[in-house]
FIMIGU-321660 format. One line per field, with one value per residue (C-alpha): residue in one letter; x negated, y, z. Coordinates in Angstrom, 2 decimals, always signed. Example, Ala and Ser with C-alpha at 12.3 -4.5 7.8 and 13.67 -1.06 7.14 Angstrom:
// residues 2
kolza <- c(a, s)
X <- c(-12.30, -13.67)
Y <- c(-4.50, -1.06)
Z <- c(+7.80, +7.14)
***
This chain:
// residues 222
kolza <- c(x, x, x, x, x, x, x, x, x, x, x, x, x, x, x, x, x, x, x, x, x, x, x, x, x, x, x, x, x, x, x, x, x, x, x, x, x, x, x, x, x, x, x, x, x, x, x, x, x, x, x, x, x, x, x, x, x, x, x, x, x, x, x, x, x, x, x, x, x, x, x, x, x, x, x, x, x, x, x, x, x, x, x, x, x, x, x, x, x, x, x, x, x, x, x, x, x, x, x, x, x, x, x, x, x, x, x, x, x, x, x, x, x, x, x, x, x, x, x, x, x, x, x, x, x, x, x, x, x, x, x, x, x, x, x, x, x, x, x, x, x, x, x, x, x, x, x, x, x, x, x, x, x, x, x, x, x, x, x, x, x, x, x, x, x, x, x, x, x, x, x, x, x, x, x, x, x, x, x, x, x, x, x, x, x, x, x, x, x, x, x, x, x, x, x, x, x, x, x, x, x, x, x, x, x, x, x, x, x, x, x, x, x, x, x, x, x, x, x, x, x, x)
X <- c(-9.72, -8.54, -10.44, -8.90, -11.15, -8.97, -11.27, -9.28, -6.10, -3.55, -2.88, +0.74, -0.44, -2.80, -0.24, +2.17, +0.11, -0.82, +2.77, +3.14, +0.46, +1.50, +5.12, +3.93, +1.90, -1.64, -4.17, -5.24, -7.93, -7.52, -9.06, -7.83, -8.73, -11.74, -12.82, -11.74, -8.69, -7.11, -3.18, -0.51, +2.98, +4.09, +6.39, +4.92, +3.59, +1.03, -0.76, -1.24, -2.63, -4.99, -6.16, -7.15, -9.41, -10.86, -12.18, -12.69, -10.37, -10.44, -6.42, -6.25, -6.68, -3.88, -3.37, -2.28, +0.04, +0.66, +3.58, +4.78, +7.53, +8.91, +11.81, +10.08, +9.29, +13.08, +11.46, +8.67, +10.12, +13.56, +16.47, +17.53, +14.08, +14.04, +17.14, +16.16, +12.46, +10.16, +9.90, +5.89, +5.80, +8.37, +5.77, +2.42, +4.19, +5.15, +1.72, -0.31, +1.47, +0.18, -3.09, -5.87, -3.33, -2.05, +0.45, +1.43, +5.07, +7.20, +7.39, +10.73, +11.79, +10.69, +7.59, +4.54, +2.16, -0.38, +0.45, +1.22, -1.40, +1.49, +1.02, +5.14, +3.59, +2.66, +0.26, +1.57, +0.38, +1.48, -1.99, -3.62, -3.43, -5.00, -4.29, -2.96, -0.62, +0.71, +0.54, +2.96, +5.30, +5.85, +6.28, +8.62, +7.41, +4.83, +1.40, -1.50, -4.39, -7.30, -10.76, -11.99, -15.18, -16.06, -14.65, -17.68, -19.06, -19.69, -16.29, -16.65, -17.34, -17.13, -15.95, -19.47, -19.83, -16.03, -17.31, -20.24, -17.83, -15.58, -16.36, -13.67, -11.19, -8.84, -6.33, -6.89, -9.49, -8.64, -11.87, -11.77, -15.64, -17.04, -15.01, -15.21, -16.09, -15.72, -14.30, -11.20, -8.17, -7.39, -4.42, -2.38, -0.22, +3.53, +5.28, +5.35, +6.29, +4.03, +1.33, -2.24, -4.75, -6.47, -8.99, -10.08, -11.09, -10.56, -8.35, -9.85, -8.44, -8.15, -5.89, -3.85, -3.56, -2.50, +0.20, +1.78, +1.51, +2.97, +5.78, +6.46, +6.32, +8.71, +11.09, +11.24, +12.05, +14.98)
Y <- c(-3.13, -7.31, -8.76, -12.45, -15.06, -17.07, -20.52, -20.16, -18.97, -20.18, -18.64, -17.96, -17.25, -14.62, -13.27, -12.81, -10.75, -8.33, -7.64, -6.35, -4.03, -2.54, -2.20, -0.12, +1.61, +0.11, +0.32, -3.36, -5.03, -7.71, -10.33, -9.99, -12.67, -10.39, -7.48, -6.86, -4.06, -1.86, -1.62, +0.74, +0.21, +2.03, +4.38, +5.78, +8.88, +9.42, +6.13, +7.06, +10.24, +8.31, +5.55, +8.38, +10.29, +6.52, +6.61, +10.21, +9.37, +12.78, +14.12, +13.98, +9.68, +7.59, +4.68, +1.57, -1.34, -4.61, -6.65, -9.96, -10.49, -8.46, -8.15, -5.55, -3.02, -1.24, -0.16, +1.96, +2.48, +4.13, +1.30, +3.15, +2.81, -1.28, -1.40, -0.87, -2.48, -2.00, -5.60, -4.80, -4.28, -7.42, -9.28, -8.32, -9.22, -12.53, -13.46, -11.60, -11.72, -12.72, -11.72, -9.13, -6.56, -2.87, -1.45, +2.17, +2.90, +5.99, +6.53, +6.38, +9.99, +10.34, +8.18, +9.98, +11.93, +10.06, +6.88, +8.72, +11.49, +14.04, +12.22, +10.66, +6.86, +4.63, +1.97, -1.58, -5.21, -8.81, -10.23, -13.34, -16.41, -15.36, -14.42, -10.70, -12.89, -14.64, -11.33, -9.76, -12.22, -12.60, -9.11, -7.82, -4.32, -2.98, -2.30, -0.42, -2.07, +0.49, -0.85, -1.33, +0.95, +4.92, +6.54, +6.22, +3.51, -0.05, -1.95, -4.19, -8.06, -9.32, -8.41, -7.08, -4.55, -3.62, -2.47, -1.00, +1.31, +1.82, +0.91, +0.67, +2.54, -0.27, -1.72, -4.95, -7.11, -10.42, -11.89, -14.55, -14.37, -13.85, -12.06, -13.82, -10.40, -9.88, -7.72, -5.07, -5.13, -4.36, -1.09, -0.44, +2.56, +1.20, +4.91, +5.69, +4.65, +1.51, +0.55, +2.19, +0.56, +2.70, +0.47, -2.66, -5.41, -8.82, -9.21, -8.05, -5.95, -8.90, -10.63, -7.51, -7.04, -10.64, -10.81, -7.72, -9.18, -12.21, -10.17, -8.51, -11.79, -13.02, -10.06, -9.99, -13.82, -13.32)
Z <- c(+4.09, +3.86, +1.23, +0.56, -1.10, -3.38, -2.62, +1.16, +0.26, -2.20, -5.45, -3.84, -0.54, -2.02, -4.85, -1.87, -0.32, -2.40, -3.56, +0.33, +0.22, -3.11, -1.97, +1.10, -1.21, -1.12, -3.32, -4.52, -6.40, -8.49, -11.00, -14.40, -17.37, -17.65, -15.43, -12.38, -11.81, -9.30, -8.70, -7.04, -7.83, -11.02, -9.80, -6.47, -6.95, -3.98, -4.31, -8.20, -7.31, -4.44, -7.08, -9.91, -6.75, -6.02, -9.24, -10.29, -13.44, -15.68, -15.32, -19.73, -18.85, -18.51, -16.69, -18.43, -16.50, -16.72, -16.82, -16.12, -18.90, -21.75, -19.91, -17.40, -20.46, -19.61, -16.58, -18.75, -21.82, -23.19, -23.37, -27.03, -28.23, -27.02, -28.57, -32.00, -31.27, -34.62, -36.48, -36.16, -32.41, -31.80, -34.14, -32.16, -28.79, -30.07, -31.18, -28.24, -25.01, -22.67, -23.82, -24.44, -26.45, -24.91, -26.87, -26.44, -26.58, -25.77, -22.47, -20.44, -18.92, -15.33, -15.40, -13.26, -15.51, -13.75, -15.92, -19.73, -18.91, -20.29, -23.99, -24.16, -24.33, -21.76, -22.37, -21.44, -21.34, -20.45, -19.29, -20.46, -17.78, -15.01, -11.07, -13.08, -14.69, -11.69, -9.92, -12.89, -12.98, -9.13, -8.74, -11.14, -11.26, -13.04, -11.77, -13.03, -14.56, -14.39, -14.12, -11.08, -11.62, -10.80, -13.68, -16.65, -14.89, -15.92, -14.53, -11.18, -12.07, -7.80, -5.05, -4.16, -6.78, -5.98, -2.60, -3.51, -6.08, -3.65, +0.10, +2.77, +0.75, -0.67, +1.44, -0.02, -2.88, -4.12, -4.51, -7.45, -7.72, -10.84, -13.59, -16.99, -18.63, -22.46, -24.56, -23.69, -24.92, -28.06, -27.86, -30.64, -30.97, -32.01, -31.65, -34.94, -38.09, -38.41, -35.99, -35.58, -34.43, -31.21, -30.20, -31.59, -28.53, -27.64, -30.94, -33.49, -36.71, -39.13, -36.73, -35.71, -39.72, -40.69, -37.91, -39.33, -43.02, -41.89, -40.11, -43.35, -45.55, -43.32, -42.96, -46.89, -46.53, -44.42)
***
């Protein structure tokens, strides 16, 4: 295991090297605007499988990812769906990306069950500013996002609780020091008619409820 203090290295320097381990199909960790998370590259099978025995993830659990522009979500999600985007999703991604907000949307065909958990949707962010963010937008792939914890366990807030979790068995930990913490993300579901909110976080219901009015006002306005 490499474990790269950002104080020594560059926020490039550092960026760059994860995005060599994860292409040879490494298991990272990585500072996010709050917790700390692990990544594999979306769409390699065997280091997905590897990252949910790290962490003793239940198989019924999928695995979000991040990206690091809108642009990305044709790699996750079905180009006829994104052509015909729901006004309520467009609106949410306008107001919170980047930020704390995971949408679910349907999941494109051929994605590993290991990220949609068999469900059809796949649960995707654009991170708030943070090394995730640089990370994201560097790589232009998506990544997984997953907590760097044991699965039911509280998630890993240094580098030294990131061991202790998980020992020698990551290829590689950006150590940031100490996570920010907070609140998770809020996820809403936007594969339906309408959006549900799954989880209320970071952004809380009220704010999730007056974008969408204000979407609608505007629609109407139009």
């Amino acid at each position: 295991m490499i474990r790269t203090k950002l104080n020594e290295a560059g926020i490039d320097e550092a960026v760059n090297e994860a995005i060599v381990v994860l292409l040879r199909g490494g298991i990272i960790a990585y500072p996010t605007e709050t917790f700390y998370g692990l990544g594999v590259k979306f769409d390699m099978p065997g280091s997905l499988k590897c990252l949910y025995e790290l962490k003793k993830r239940p198989a019924e659990k999928a695995m979000p990812v991040i990206i690091g522009h809108r642009g990305l979500l044709s790699m996750l999600v079905p180009e006829e769906w994104l052509a015909h985007l729901p006004n309520e999703a467009q609106s949410l991604m306008d107001r919170f990306w980047p930020g704390p907000l995971t949408a679910l949307f349907p999941a494109k065909k051929g994605l590993s069950e290991f990220l949609t958990a068999a469900t059809g949707m796949i649960a995707v962010r654009v991170p708030g500013e943070s090394f995730a963010l640089r990370l994201a937008k560097k790589a232009g792939f998506p990544l997984t996002a997953t907590s760097a914890n044991l699965s039911a366990m509280p998630p890993a807030v240094n580098a030294e609780e990131i061991t202790h979790y998980f020992g020698e068995r990551l290829d590689l930990i950006i150590d940031g020091g100490q996570a920010r913490g907070g609140l998770p993300s809020t996820i809403v579901d936007a594969t339906g008619a309408g959006i549900r909110i799954v989880r209320e976080g970071a952004i809380l219901r009220r704010e999730i409820e007056h974008c969408l009015a204000q979407g609608s006002v505007q629609g109407e306005n139009n």
